[in-house]
N, C-alpha and C positions, 0 to 999 in steps of 0.2 A: 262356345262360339269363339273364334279364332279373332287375333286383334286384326285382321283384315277386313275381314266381314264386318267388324264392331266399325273402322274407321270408313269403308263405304257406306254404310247407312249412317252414320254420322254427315257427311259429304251429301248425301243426298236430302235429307233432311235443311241442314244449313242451306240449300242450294233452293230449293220449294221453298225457304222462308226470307231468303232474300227476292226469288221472283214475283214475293205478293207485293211487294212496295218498289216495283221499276216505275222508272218516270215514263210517263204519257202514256198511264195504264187505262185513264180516266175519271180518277180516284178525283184529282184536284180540278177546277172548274174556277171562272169570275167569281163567285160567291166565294168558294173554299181554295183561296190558292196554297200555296207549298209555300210554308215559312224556312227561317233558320234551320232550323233542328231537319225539316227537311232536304233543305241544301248538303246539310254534314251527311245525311244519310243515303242521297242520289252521287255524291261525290266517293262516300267510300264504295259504294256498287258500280260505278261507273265503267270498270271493266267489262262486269258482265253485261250492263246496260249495252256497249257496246256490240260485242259479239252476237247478242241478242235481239240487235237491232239489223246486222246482216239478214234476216230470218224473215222477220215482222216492222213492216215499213213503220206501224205508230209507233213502235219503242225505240223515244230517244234516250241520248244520255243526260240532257238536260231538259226539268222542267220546264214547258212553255207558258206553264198557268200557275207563277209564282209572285211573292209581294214582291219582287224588286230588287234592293240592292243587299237588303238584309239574310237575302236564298243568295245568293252572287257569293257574299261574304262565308257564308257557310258550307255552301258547294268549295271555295275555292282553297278554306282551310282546311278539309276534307281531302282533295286531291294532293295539297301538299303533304298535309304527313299521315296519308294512306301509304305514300311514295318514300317517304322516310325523311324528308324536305325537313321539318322541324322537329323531330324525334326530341322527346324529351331523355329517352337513354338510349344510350348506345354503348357498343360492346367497345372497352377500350383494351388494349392491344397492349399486352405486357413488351416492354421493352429488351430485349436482350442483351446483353453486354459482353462481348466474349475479350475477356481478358486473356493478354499473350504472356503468359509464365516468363519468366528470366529463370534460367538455367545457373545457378553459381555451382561452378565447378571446379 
């Protein structure tokens, strides 16, 4: 199997198991609302949630049937450093130093 083949069904895979947990699938209800944990998890998919929601009017990006400030909080540290916002590493940038010779002659 060629690595192309191998990283499309990779892609497609990843892709079916981010679409079973979109917000306002129906999953969460008054009884069952979407906590934290669910917040961090509507916020890293939020993309897709969106472009997916072009398509199918109930899928938003954000739960409507959430506890409150506690999905708020976890959605919105999720959208930060999905985006690189708070990135614990980051790629640092060797510095160059181009030194100008003195010719003694």
């Amino acid at each position: 199997m060629s690595i192309q083949k191998l990283i499309c069904i990779l892609l497609l895979i990843t892709l079916i198991i981010f679409v079973g947990c979109i917000p306002g699938d129906g999953k969460h209800d008054d009884g069952n609302p979407a906590g934290f944990f669910w917040g961090i998890w509507h916020g890293w998919i939020a993309p897709i949630s969106l472009i997916w929601g072009i398509f199918d009017p109930y899928i938003r990006v954000y739960e409507p049937k959430n506890t409150g400030w506690w999905y708020d909080l976890g959605f919105y540290i999720a959208i930060i450093s999905g985006f690189g916002g708070i990135s614990f590493s980051r790629r640092k940038r060797k510095k160059v130093i181009v030194q100008e010779g003195s010719n003694s002659e």
